[in-house]
N, C-alpha and C positions, 0 to 999 in steps of 0.2 A: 409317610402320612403326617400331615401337617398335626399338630397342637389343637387341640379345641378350648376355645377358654369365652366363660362369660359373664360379663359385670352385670353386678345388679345395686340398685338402689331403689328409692321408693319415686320418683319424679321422672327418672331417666332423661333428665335435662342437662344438668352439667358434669356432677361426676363420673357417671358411668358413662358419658359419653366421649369428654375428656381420655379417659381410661380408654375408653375401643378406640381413639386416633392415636393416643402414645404406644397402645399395644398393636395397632396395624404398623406404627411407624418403626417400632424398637424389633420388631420380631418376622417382621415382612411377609414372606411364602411359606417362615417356618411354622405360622400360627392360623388356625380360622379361629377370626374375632366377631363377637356381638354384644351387644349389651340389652338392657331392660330394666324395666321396671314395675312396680305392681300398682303404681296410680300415674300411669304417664301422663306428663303436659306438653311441653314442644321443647324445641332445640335454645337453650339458653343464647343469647344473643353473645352476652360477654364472654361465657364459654368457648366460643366461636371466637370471636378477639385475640382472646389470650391465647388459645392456641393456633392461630393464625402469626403471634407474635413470635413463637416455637418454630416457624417455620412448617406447621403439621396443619391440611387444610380441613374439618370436621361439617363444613358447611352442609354439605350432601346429604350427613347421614339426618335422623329423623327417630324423634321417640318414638318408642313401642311398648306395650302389655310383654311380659314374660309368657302371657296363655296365648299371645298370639307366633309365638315361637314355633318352628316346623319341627315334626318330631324327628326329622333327619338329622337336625343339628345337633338337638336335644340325647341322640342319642350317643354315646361315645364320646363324652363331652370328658375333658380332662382335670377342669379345675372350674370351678364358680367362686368369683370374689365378691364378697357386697361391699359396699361403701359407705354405709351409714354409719351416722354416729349417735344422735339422740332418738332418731324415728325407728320405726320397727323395720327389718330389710323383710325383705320377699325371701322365701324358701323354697326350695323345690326339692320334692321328696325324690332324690334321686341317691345311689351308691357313688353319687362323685366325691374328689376330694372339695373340701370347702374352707375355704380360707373369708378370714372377715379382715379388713383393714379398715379403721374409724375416720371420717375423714368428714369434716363439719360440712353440711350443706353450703356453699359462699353463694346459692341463691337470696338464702334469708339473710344475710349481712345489709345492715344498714349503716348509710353513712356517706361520704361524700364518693364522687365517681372514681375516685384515687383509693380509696380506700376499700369499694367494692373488687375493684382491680386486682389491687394487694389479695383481697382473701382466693379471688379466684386465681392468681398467680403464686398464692403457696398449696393450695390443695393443686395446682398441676403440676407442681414440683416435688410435691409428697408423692405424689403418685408415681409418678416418673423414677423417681427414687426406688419405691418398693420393688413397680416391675422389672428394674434393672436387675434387683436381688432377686426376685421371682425367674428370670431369665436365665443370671449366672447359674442359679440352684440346678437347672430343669437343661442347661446349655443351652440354650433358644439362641442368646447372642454370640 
C-alpha cells in the first residue's frame, strides 16, 4: 500500500506544488502525492521552469482548496507537510503525523528575472533535500 503524503501551503502555487512533482518524481509507485492549499491562485509559471529545468514536468498539475480534497484520500493519509514560512499554513484536524518545513514563498521575491530564478531554484533544492531525508527515514527511496 503506497505512502499517502500531502503538501500544504497557503497559495498552492509554487511550493507545495514544487513538492508534489519532486515527491511524485523521488518516490514513484511507492507514494500517493497531492498537495493544497487554504487560498489557492494558479500554477506558478516560474515554478513550472525550474522544475522543468530538474528534468520533473509540474505543468499538468493545477492549484486546489485543501476542503476540496476527496475524503478518500484524506483518509489514511501518512504524513502532512506545510511549507510556509512567514504566512499562517492550513491545518487539518486530522491524527496524522505533521511535519512543518519553512521555506520562504520565492513567489513574493522581487528583483530581476535572475534573481527570481535563484529564490525559486533554492526553495526546490531545499525541498528536494528534505524529502530525500524524509524518504531515507520512512525507506520510500
Amino acid at each position: 500500500m503506497p505512502v499517502k503524503i500531502l503538501f500544504l501551503c497557503v497559495a498552492n502555487s509554487a511550493r507545495s506544488q514544487m513538492a508534489e512533482g519532486l515527491a511524485r518524481d523521488l518516490f514513484g509507485g511507492e507514494a500517493e502525492i497531492m498537495s493544497a492549499g487554504s487560498r489557492p491562485t494558479a500554477l506558478n509559471p516560474t515554478a513550472v521552469k525550474v522544475m522543468d529545468e530538474a528534468g520533473i514536468d509540474i505543468s499538468g498539475q493545477s492549484s486546489k482548496s485543501v476542503d476540496s480534497l476527496s475524503a478518500s484520500f484524506l483518509e489514511n493519509l501518512d504524513a502532512v507537510i506545510t511549507l510556509c514560512a512567514d504566512e499562517v499554513c492550513p491545518v487539518l484536524p486530522t491524527p496524522v503525523k505533521k511535519l512543518h518545513w519553512s521555506f520562504p514563498d520565492p513567489a513574493g521575491v522581487k528583483g530581476s528575472d535572475e534573481e527570481v530564478l535563484a529564490a525559486f531554484r533554492h526553495v526546490r533544492d531545499g525541498i528536494r533535500n528534505r524529502l530525500v531525508e524524509f524518504g531515507a527515514k520512512r525507506a520510500l527511496l
